[in-house]
C-alpha positions in Angstrom: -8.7 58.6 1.3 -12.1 60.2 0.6 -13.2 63.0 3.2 -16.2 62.3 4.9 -18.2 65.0 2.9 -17.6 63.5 -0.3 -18.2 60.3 1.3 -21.3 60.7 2.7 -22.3 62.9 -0.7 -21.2 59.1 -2.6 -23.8 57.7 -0.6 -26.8 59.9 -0.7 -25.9 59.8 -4.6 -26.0 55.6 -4.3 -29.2 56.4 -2.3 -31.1 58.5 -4.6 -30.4 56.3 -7.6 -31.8 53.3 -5.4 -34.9 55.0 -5.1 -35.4 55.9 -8.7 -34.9 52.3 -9.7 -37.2 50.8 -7.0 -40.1 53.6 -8.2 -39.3 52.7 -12.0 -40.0 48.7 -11.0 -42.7 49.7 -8.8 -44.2 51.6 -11.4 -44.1 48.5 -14.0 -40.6 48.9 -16.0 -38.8 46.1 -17.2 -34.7 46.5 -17.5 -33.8 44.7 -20.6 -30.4 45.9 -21.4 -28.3 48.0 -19.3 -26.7 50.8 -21.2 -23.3 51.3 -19.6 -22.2 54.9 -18.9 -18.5 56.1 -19.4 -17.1 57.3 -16.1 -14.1 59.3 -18.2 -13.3 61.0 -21.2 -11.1 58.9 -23.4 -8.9 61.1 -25.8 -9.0 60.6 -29.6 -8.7 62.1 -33.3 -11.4 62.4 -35.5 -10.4 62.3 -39.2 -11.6 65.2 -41.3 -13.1 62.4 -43.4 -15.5 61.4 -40.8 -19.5 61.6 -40.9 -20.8 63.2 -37.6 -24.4 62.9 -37.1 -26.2 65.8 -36.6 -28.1 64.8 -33.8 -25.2 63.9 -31.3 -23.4 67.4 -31.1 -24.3 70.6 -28.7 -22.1 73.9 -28.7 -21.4 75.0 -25.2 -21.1 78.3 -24.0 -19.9 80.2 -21.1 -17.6 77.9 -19.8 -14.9 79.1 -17.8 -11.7 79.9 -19.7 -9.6 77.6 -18.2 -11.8 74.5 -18.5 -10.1 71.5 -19.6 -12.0 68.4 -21.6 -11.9 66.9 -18.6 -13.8 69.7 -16.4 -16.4 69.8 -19.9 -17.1 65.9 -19.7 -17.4 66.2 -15.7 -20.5 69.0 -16.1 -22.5 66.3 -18.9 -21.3 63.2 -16.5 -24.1 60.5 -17.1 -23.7 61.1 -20.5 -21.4 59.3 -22.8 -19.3 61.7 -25.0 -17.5 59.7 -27.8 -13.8 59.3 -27.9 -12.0 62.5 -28.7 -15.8 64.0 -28.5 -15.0 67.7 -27.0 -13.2 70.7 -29.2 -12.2 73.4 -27.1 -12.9 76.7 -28.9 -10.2 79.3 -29.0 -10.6 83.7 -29.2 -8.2 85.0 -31.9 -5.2 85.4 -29.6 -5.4 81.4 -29.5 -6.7 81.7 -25.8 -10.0 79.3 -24.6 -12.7 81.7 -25.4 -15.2 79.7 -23.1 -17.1 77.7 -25.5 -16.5 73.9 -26.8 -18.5 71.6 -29.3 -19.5 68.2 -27.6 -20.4 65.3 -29.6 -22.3 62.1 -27.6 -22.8 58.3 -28.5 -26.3 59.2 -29.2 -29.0 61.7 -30.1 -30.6 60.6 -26.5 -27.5 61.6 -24.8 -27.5 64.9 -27.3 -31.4 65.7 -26.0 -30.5 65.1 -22.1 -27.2 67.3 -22.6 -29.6 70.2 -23.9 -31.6 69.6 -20.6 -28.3 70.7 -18.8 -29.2 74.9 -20.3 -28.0 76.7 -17.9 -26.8 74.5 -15.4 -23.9 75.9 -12.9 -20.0 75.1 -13.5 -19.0 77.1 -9.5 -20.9 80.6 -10.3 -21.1 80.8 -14.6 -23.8 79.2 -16.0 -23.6 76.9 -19.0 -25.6 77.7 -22.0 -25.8 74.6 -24.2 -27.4 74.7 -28.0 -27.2 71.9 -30.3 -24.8 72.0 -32.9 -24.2 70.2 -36.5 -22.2 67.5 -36.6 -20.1 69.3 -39.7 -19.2 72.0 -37.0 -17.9 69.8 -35.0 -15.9 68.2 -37.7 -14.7 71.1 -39.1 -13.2 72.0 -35.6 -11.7 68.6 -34.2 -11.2 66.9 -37.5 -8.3 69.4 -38.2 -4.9 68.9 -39.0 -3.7 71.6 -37.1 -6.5 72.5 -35.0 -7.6 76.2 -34.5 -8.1 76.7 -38.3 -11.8 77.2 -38.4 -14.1 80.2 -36.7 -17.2 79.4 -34.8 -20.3 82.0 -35.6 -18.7 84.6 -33.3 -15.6 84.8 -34.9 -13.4 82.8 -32.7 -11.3 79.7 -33.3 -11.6 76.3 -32.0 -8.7 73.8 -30.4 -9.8 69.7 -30.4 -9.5 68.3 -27.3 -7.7 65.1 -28.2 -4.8 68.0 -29.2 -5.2 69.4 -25.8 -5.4 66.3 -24.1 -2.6 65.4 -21.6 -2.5 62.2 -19.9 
């Protein structure tokens, strides 16, 4: 069962959201088609063959070491990440340095996830820079993951390797 903290936090949430769509209509927008938002990361591969857009990818920084692709898709929640769409980068011990590539469905997604600069993950914040979509297929798109070095020198680990269900 859900406390009553995160129950009554559910509801203010429901709340707010209510009365941004009720000042949208007031203010004279139409809702033609809903775009649906993923609620969970789904794992996947991404073939080294594969044409990323360069539009749909940040680089995030700061992260705390132990963050999963889980905890990464939980700070850009809202915000549709594609399947198998977060490489966790590595230091050159092979430990999470902090940092992880993020490719979304869209370069909308990518601008609003670049909004999220220095947002909060507990006390770190989150710097977030956009990346190409060949860095992030160099690092995901691996065989054997951890084979290529970011610009400071460390390796990155896909997520759908990580990934445990």
């Amino acid at each position: 069962m859900e406390s009553d903290a995160t129950a009554e936090f559910s509801m203010q949430q429901v709340q707010n959201i209510a009365k941004i769509v009720l000042r949208l209509v007031q203010d004279g927008h139409t809702f033609e088609t809903p775009e649906q938002i993923n609620s969970h990361l789904e794992p996947g591969i991404c073939t080294k063959n594969e044409v990323v857009d360069n539009n749909t990818v940040v680089r995030a920084r700061g992260l705390p070491w132990q963050s999963s692709d889980q905890d990464i898709a939980k700070f850009f929640r809202g915000l549709n990440i594609v399947r198998g769409g977060v490489a966790l980068c590595l230091s050159p011990q092979g430990r999470r340095n902090g940092e992880a590539l993020v490719r979304f469905e869209s370069q909308e997604h990518r601008d609003m996830a670049l909004k999220r600069h220095k947002h909060h993950i507990g006390q770190r914040y989150i710097e977030v820079y956009r990346a190409s979509g060949e860095d992030f297929v160099n690092v995901a798109g691996e065989k054997h993951p951890a084979q290529i070095v970011d610009f400071t020198g460390n390796k990155c680990l896909s997520a759908s390797a990580d990934h445990k269900d």
